[in-house]
C-alpha positions as CSV (number, residue, x, y, z in Angstrom):
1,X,-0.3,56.9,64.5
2,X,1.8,59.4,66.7
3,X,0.0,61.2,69.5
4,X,1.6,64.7,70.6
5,X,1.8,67.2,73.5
6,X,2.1,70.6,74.1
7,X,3.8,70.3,77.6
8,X,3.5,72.8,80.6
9,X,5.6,75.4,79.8
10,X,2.8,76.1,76.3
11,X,-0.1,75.3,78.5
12,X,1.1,78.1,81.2
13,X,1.9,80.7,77.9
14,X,-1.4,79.5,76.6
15,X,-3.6,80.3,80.0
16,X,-1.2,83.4,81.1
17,X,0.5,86.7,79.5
18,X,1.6,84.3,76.4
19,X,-1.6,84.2,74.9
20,X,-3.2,87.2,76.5
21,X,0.3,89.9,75.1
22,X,-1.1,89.1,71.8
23,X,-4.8,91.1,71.5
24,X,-4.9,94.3,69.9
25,X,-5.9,97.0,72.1
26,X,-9.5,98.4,71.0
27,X,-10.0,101.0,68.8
28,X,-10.5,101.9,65.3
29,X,-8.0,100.7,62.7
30,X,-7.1,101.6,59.6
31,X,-8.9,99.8,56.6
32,X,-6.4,96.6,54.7
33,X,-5.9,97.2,51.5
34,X,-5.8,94.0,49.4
35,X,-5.4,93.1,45.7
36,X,-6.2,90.8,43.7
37,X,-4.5,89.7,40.1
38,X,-6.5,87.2,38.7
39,X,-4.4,87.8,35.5
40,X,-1.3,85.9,37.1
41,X,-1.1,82.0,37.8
42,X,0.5,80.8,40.7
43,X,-0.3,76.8,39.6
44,X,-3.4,74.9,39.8
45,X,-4.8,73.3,43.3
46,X,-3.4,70.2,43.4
47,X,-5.8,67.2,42.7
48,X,-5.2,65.3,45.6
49,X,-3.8,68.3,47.7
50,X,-6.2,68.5,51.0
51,X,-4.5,65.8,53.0
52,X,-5.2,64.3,56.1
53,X,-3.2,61.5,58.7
54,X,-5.2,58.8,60.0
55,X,-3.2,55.8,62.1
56,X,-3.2,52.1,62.5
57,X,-4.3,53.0,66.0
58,X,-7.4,54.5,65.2
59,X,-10.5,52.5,65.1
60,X,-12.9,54.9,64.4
61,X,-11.4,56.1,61.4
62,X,-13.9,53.9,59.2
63,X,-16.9,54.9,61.2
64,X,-19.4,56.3,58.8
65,X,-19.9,59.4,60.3
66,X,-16.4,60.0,60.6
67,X,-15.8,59.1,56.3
68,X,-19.2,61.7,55.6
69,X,-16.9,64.1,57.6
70,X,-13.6,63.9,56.1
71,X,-15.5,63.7,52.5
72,X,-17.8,67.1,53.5
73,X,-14.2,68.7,54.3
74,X,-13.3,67.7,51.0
75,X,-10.0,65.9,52.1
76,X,-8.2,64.2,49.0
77,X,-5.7,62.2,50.5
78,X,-5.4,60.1,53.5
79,X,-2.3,59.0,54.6
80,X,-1.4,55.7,56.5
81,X,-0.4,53.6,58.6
82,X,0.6,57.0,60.8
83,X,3.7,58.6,61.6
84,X,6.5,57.3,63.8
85,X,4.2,54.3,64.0
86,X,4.9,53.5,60.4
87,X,8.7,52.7,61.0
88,X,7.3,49.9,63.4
89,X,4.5,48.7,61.4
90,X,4.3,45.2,59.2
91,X,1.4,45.7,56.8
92,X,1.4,42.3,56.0
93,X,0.3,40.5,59.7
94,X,-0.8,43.9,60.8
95,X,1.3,44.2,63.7
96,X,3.7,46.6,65.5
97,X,6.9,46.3,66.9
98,X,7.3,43.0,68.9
99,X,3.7,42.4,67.8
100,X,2.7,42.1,71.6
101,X,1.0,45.2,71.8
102,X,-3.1,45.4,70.8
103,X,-3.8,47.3,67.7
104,X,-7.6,47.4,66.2
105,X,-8.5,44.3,63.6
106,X,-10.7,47.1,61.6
107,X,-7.6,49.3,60.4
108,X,-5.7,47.4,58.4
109,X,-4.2,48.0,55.2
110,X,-7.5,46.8,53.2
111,X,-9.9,48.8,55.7
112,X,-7.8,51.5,55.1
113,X,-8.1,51.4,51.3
114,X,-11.8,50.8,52.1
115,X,-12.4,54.2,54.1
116,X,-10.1,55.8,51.1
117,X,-12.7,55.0,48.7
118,X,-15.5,56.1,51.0
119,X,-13.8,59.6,51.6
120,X,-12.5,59.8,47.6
121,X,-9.4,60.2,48.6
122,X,-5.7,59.2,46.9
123,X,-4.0,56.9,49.7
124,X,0.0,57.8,50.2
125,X,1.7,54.9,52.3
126,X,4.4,55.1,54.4
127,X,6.5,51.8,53.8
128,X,8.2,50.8,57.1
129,X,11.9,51.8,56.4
130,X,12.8,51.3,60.5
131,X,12.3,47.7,61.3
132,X,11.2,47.0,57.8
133,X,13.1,45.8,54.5
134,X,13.2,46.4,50.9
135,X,11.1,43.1,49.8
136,X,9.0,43.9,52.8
137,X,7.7,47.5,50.8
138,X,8.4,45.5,47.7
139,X,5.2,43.0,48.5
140,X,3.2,45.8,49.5
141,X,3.4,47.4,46.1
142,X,2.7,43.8,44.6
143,X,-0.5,43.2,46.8
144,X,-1.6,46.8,46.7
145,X,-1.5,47.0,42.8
146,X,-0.8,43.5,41.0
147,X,-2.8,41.4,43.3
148,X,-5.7,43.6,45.0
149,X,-5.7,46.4,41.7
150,X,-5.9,49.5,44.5
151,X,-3.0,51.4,42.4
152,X,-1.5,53.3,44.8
153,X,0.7,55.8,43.2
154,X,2.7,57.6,46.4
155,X,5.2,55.5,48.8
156,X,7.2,57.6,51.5
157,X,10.1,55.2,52.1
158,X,10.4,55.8,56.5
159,X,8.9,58.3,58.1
160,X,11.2,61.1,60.3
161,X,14.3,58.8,59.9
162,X,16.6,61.7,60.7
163,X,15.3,61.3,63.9
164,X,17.1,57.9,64.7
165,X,19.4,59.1,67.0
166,X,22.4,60.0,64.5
167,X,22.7,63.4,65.9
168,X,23.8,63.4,68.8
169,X,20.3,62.7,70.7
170,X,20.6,59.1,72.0
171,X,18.3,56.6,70.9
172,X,16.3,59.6,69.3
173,X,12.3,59.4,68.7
174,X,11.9,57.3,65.8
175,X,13.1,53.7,65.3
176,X,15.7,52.8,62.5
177,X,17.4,48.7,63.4
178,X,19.8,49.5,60.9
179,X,23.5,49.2,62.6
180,X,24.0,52.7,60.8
181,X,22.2,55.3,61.0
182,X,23.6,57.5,58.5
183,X,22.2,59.7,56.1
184,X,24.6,57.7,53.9
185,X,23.2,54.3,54.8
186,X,19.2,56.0,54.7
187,X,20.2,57.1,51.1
188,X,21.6,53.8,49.4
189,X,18.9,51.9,51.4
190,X,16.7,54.3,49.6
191,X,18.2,53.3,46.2
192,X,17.4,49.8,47.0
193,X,13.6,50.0,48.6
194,X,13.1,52.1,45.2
195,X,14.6,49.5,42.7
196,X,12.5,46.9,44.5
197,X,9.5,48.6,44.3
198,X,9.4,49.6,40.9
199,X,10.3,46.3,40.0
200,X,7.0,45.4,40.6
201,X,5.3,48.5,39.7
202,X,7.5,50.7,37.7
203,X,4.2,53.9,37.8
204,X,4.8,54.4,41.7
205,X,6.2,57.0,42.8
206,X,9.0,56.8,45.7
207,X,9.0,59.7,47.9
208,X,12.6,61.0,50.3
209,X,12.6,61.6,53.9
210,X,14.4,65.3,54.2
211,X,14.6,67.7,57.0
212,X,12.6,70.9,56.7
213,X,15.0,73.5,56.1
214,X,15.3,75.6,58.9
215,X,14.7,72.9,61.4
216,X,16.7,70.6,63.9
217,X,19.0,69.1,62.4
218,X,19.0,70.7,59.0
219,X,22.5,71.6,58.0
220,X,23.7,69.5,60.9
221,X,26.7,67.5,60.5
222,X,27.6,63.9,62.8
223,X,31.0,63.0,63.5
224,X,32.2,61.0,60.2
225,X,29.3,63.0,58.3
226,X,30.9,64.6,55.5
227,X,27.7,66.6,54.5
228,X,23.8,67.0,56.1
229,X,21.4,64.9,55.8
230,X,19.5,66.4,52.8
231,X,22.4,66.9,50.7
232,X,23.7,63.4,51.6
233,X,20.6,61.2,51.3
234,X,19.9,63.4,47.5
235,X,23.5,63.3,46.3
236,X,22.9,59.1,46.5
237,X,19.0,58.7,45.9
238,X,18.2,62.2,43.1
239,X,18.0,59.9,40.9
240,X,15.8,56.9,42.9
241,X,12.9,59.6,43.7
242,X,9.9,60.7,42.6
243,X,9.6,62.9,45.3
244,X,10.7,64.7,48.8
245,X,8.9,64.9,51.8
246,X,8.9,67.3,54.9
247,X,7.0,67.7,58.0
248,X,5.6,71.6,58.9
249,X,5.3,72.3,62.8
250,X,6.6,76.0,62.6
251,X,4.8,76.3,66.0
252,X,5.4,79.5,68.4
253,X,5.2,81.2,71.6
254,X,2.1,82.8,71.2
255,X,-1.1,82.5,69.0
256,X,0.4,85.5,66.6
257,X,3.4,83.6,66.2
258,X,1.6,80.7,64.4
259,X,-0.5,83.0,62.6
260,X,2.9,84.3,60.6
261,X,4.5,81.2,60.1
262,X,3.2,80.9,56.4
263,X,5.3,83.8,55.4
264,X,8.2,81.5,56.4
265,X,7.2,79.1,53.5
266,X,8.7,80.6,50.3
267,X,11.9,80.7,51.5
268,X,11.7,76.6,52.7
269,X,10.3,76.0,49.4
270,X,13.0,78.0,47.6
271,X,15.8,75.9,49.1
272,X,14.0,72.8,48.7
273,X,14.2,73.3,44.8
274,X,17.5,74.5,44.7
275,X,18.2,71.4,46.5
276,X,16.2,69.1,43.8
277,X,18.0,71.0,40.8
278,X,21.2,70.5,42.4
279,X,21.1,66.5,42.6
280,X,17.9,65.5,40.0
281,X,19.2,67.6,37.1
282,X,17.1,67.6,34.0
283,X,14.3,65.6,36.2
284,X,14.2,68.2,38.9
285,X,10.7,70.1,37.8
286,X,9.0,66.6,37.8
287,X,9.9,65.9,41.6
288,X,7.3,67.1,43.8
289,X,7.5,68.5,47.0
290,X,5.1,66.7,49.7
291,X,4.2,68.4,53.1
292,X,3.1,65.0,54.9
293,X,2.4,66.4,58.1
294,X,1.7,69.8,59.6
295,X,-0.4,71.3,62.6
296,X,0.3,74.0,65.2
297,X,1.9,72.0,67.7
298,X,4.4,73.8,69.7
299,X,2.1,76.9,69.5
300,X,-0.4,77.7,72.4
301,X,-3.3,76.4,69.9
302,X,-4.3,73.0,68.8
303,X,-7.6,72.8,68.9
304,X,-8.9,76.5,69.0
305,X,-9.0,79.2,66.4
306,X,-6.1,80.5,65.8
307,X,-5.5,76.5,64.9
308,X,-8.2,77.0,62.3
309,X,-6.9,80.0,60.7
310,X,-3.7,78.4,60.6
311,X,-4.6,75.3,58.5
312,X,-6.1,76.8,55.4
313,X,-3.4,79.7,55.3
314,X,-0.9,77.1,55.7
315,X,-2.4,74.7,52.6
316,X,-3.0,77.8,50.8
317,X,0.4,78.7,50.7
318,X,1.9,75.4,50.1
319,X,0.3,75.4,46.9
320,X,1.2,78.8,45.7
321,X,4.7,77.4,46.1
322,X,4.3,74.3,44.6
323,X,4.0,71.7,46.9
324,X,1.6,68.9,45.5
325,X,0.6,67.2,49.1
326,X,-0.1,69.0,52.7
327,X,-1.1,66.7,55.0
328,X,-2.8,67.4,58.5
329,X,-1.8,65.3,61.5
330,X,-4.2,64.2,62.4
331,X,-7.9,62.6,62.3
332,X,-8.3,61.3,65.9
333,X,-5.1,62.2,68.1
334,X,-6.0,62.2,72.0
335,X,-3.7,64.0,74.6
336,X,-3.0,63.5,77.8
337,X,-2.8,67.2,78.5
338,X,-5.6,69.5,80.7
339,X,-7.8,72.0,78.6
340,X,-5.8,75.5,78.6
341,X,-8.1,78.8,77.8
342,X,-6.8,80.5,74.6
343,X,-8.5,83.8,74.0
344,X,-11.5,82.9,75.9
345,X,-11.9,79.7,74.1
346,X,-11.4,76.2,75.3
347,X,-8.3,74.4,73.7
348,X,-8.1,70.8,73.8
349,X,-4.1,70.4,73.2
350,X,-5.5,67.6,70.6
351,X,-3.8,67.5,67.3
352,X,-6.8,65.9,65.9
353,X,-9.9,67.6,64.2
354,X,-12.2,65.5,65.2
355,X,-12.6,65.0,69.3
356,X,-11.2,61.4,70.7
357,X,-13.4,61.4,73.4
358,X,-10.3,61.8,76.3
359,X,-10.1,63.0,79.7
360,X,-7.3,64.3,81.1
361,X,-6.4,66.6,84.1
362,X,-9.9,66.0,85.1
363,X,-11.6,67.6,82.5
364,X,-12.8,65.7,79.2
365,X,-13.3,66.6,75.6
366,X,-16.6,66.7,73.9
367,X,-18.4,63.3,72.7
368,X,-16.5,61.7,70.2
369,X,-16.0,62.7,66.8
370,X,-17.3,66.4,67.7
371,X,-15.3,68.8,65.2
372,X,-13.0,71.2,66.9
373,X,-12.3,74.4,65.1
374,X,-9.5,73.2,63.1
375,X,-11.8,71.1,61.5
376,X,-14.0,74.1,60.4
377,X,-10.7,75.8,59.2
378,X,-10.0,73.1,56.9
379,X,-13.5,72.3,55.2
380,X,-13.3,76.5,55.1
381,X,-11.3,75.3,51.7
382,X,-14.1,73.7,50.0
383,X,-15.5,77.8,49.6
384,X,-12.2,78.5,48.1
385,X,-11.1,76.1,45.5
386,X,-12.2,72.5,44.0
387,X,-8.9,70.4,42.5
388,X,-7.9,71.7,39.4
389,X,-8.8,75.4,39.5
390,X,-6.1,77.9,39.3
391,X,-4.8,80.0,42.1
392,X,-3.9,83.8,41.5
393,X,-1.8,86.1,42.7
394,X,-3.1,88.4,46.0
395,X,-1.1,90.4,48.8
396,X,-2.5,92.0,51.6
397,X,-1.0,95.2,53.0
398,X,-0.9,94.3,56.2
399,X,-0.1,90.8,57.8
400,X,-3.1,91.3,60.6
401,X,-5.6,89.7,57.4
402,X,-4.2,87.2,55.0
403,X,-5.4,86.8,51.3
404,X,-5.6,83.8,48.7
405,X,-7.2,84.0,45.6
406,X,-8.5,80.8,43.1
407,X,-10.5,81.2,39.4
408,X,-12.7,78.6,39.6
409,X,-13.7,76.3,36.2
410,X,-17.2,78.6,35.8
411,X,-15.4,81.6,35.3
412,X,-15.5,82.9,39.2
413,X,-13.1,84.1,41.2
414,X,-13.1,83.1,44.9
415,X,-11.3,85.1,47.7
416,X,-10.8,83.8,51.0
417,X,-9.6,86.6,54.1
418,X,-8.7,85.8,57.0
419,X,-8.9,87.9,60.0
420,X,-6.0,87.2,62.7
421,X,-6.9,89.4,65.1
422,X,-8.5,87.9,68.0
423,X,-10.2,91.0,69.1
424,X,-11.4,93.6,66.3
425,X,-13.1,93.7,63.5
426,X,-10.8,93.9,60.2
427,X,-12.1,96.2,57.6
428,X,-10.8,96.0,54.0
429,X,-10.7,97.3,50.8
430,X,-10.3,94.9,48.1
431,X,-8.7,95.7,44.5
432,X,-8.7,93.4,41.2
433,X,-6.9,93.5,38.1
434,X,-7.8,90.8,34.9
435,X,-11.1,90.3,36.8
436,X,-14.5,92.8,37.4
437,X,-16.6,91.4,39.8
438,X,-20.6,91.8,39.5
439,X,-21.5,94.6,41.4
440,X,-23.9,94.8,44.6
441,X,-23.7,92.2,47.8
442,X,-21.9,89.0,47.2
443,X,-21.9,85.8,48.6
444,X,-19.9,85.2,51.6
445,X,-19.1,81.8,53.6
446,X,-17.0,82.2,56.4
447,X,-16.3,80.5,59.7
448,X,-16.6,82.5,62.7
449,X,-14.8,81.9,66.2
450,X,-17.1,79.5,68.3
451,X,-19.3,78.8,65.2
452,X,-20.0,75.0,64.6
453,X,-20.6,75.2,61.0
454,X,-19.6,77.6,57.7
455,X,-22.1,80.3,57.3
456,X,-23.1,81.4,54.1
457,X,-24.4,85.0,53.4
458,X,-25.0,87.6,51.3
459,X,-23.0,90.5,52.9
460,X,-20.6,93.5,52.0
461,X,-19.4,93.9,48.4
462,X,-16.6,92.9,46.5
463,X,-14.7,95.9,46.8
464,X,-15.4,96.3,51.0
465,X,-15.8,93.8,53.8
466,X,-15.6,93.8,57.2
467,X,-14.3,90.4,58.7
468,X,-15.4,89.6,62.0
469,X,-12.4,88.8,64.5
470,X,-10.4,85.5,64.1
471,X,-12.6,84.6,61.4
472,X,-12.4,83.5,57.9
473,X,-14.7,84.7,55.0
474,X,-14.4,83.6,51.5
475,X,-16.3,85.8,49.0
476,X,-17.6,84.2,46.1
477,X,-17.7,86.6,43.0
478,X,-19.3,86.5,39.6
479,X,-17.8,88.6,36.7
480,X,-19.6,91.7,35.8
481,X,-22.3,91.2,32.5
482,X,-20.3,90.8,29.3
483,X,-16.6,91.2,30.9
484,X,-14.6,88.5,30.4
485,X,-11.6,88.0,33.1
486,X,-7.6,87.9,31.6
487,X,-6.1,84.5,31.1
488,X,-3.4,83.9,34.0
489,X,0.1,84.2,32.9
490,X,2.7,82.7,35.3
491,X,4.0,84.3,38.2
492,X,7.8,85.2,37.8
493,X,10.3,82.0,39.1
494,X,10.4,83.1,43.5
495,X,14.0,84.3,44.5
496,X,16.4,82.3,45.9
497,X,15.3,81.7,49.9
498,X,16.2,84.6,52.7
499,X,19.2,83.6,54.6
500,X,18.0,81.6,57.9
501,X,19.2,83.9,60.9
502,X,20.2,82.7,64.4
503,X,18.3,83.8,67.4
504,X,20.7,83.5,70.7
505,X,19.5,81.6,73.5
506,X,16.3,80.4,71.9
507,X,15.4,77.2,73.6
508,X,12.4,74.9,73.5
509,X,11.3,71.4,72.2
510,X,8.8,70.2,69.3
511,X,7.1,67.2,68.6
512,X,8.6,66.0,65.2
513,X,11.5,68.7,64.4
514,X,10.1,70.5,62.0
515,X,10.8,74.6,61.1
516,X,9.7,76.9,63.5
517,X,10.5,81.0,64.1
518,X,14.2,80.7,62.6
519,X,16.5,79.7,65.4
520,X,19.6,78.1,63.7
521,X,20.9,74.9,64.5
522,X,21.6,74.0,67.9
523,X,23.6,70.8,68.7
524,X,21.4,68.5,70.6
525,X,22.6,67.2,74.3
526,X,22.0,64.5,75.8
527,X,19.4,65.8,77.9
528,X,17.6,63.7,80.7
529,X,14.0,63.2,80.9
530,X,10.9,60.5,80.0
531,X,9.2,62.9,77.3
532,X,10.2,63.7,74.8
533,X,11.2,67.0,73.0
534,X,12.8,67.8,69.7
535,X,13.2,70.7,67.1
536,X,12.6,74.2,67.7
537,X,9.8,76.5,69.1
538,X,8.2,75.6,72.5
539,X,8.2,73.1,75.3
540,X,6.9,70.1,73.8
541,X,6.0,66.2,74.4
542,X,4.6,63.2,72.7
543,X,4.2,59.8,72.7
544,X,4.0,57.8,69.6
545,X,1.0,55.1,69.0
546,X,2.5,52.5,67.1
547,X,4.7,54.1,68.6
548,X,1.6,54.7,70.4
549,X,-0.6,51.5,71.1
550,X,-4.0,51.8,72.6
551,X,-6.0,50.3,74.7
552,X,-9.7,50.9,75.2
553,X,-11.1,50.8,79.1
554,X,-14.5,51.9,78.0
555,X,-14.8,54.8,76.4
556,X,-10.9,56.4,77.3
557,X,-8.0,55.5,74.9
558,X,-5.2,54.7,78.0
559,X,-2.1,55.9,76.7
560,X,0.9,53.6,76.0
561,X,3.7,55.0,74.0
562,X,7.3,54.4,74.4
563,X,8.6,57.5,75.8
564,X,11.0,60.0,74.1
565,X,14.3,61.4,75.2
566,X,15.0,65.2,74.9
567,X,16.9,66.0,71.8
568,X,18.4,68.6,72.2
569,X,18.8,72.3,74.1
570,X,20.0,75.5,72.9
C-alpha cells in the first residue's frame, strides 16, 4: 500500500488564488442543453468494474464496518497487496522487503480473499515482479486456485515497473533487483512469469504494466532503447497477455482542471487499442484495458468535492471507452500533509475514502473510517448502473455539467448530472431519443457538497432540472405507459486519438506518473531532494507503505516509507 502527498506548492494553490480563480462569478446562466440516446450502446457496465485498492499495510481493511461500507458503495473489485508495495511483497511469509519491517498479521493473502468475499468483490493481484520471481507468482496461482479453490482470474505481473530508474531518474520510485531494467528485460520476464502461471492455471489472465499515454515517460527512449516502453514490452509479451494496465492521475492546478480531465480519456484509450491491434493481432478485441489505479492527486482536491465529482465521471467514462477495471487508490491512505480549505470545504490531502484517523500539521482527520466525499462520489454509482446494464450515448452542451446515461435490466433509464460549478446552480434541459420518460416529477438521488449521505427525492422532471452546485444528481426514469424504448445499436468505432501537444515550460511532479493536462515528454534530471516527485501536473510527494510500513503508537499510523528521488523537471 502506497501512501501519497500533495506537497506545498498544491496546498498553497489549494488555500490561495489556485483554487479561488476557479468560481464562476454570480449571475444567471444560460440553461445546459443535454441529450440523451438511449437508442445507441456504448458497452455494458463491466461486471467487476467499480474497483477499489486496499494494501498489505492496512489493518483495518477487514473491519466489519469498513466491508458493510465498501459493499453499500457497491465496489466489485478489490485489489491487493497495494501498489509500489507489491513489487516488495512475498505473499507466501507475508513479508516485505528485508522482512524487518512490521506489517499487520490480519492482511494477508487469505484475510484478504476473506474481506473479498465479505465485500462481493472479484480480487485482481499484483504478483511481485521487483524482488519477486516467476515460480514465486507461479505458487501463488497454485495456492490461490489448485490448493485453496479461491479462483482468481486477474494477475498484474509488477506494478509501475517503468518507474525503476531506467529513465534517467536514479534509483526511481519503484523497486525492480533485476540487473536490467529494460523494457526489453520487463517484457521477456513477462513471457516467462506468464508461461509459469498458466502452467498451473491455464484460465488466468496475465495483465502488462504500460505507461499511460500521455504521461512521463511515454514515448521516452533510454540510451540503448531502440523503442518506448509500451511498444517494446508489447512487441515481446502481445502474445503472453490477457491484458494491459495503466494508472490515471491526470491531476491539475486547480479544482476545474481535474474536473476536465475525463475528456482526455478517449484519446488514451484510442492509442491504447491501436497499440493492442498493432502487437496482439487477431487477439486484440479480447485484451482488456484495466485502469488499476486512479484519484486526483496532483490536483488541489483529495478529499473534498470536486474529488467526488471526479470519481464517478472518471469510471463513467472509462467504461464508455471500454476499459473493463478502474480502480481507486485507495481504502485507508493517511498523509502527512496539513488540511488545506478548497472552496470553503476542508480537504484532507488523503487519497483514501475512508478517514485513517492521522494528524498532521497539527490538525487531525475525523474518527476513523468516517467517509470523505470521494466516498459519496463513488457509492453516487450505485443510482446509475448495476453490472451488466448498458450504457448509452449522452453529451452535454457545455462542459460546466457532465452527463452519462445507463438502461437498466427493468426497462429504465438512469441519468446521472453532475454540476462542476462550485458556486451556481446549473439549470438544464434534458432531451431523449429511443426512450419517453413517464411524465410528472421523477426520482432523483444526488449527493450534495457537505452532505453525508445520498439523498433521494422526488424533484424536477425529466425534461428540466436544476442541479445544486458541485453536486451530483441521478434521475431515475420510468418509460411513458405503453412506449417501449429502441434497442441500442453500437456506437460508431472512436477516431484515432488527438495528437498529444507540448506545453513549454510546464513543470511539476506526480505521485505515480500517470497523464495529466498534455505536457509532452520531458527528460527527467537528476534532481536532488528526499521526496519524491514524478510525472506531470503539480508539485507532488509520497512515500510508499510496503513501500510504506506502519507502525501504530496509539491511534496515529507513524509514517515510514523509503523516500523518493525527483524524477524529473521540465
Amino acid at each position: 500500500m502506497r501512501r501519497r502527498f500533495v506537497a506545498g506548492a498544491v496546498a498553497v494553490l489549494a488555500a490561495s488564488a489556485g483554487v479561488g480563480a476557479l468560481a464562476p462569478s454570480a449571475g444567471a446562466a444560460e440553461t445546459v442543453g443535454i441529450k440523451v440516446d438511449a437508442g445507441t450502446s456504448l458497452g455494458t457496465v463491466p461486471s467487476s468494474g467499480v474497483g477499489l485498492n486496499l494494501g498489505f499495510g492496512d489493518e483495518h481493511m477487514g473491519d466489519a464496518n469498513v466491508t458493510s461500507l465498501m459493499k453499500a458503495a457497491g465496489v466489485r473489485q478489490l485489489r491487493y497487496p497495494g501498489g509500489s508495495g507489491a513489487d516488495e511483497y512475498h505473499w507466501k511469509t507475508h513479508t516485505s522487503g528485508d522482512g524487518k519491517g512490521w506489517i499487520p498479521s490480519n492482511t494477508n493473502f487469505d484475510r484478504f480473499m476473506d474481506i473479498a468475499k465479505k465485500v462481493g468483490a472479484q480480487p485482481i493481484l499484483t504478483a511481485n515482479y521487483g524482488s519477486g520471481t516467476a515460480q514465486e507468482a507461479a505458487d501463488w496461482v497454485k495456492y490461490s486456485n489448485v490448493d485453496k479453490g479461491y479462483g482468481v482470474k486477474y494477475w498484474e505481473i509488477g506494478n509501475e515497473v517503468y518507474g525503476n530508474g531506467h529513465y534517467g531518474n536514479g534509483k526511481g520510485w519503484e523497486r525492480d533487483d533485476h540487473a536490467d531494467k529494460s523494457p526489453r528485460e520487463y517484457g521477456k520476464n513477462l513471457v516467462a512469469y506468464s508461461k509459469a502461471m498458466k502452467a498451473v492455471d491455464p484460465t488466468v489472465k496475465i495483465g502488462a504494466v504500460l505507461t499511460t499515454p500521455g504521461g512521463w515517460p511515454d514515448k521516452e527512449k533510454a540510451p540503448g532503447d531502440t523503442a518506448d516502453w509500451n511498444n517494446t514490452v508489447l512487441s515481446i509479451a502481445g502474445s503472453s497477455i490477457d491484458f494491459v494496465i495503466v494508472h490515471w492521475y491526470p491531476g491539475g492546478k486547480t479544482t476545474a482542471d481535474l474536473l476536465n480531465t475525463p475528456s482526455q480519456i478517449a484519446a488514451t484509450t484510442s492509442e491504447l487499442r491501436s497499440l493492442i491491434a498493432k502487437y496482439t493481432g487477431s487477439r486484440a478485441a479480447s485484451v482488456e484495458i484495466a485502469v488499476t489505479e486512479t484519484d486526483g492527486v496532483g490536483s488541489p482536491a483529495l478529499t473534498s468535492q470536486a474529488a467526488a465529482l471526479f470519481a464517478p465521471d472518471t469510471y463513467m467514462t472509462w467504461f464508455e471507452q471500454g476499459a473493463t477495471h478502474v480502480d481507486w487508490w485507495n481504502l485507508h491512505n493517511g498523509t502527512d500533509q496539513a488540511p488545506t480549505t478548497v472552496h470553503g470545504q476542508t480537504d484532507y490531502q488523503d487519497g483514501g475514502i475512508l478517514s485513517a484517523g492521522t494528524c498532521a500539521g497539527g490538525k487531525c482527520q475525523p474518527p476513523r473510517d468516517t467517509t470523505f466525499p470521494t466516498y459519496w462520489g463513488i457509492r453516487s454509482l450505485t443510482a446509475l448502473a448495476q453490472p451488466g446494464d448498458t450504457i448509452v450515448k449522452s453529451s452535454s452542451g457545455n462542459s460546466s455539467v457532465s452527463v452519462h446515461a445507463v438502461r437498466s435490466s427493468n426497462g429504465g433509464l438512469n441519468v446521472m448530472l453532475t454540476n462542476k460549478s462550485p458556486e451556481n446552480a446549473a439549470e438544464v434541459s434534458v432531451s431523449y431519443a429511443g426512450f419517453t420518460p413517464a411524465a410528472g416529477a421523477v426520482t432523483t438521488v444526488s449527493y450534495a457538497k457537505e452532505g453525508t449521505a445520498l439523498t433521494t427525492a422526488e424533484r424536477g422532471t425529466a425534461v428540466a432540472q436544476t442541479l445544486p452546485p458541485y453536486s451530483i444528481t441521478t434521475l431515475q426514469l420510468k418509460p411513458a405507459s405503453g412506449t417501449a424504448a429502441d434497442k441500442p445499436t453500437p456506437a460508431p468505432t472512436p477516431t484515432a486519438p488527438a495528437p498529444v501537444v507540448s506545453v513549454s515550460g510546464t513543470t511539476g511532479t506526480r505521485a505515480q506518473a500517470g497523464i495529466g493536462a498534455p505536457v509532452g515528454q520531458p527528460t527527467p534530471s537528476s534532481t536532488s531532494g528526499d521526496l519524491a516527485s514524478t510525472g506531470v501536473g503539480n508539485a507532488v510527494t509520497y512515500s510508499a507503505l510496503g513501500g510504506l510500513l506502519v507502525i501504530v503508537a496509539g491511534s496515529v499510523l507513524v509514517l515510514r516509507g523509503r523516500r523518493r528521488k525527483a524524477l524529473h523537471g521540465k
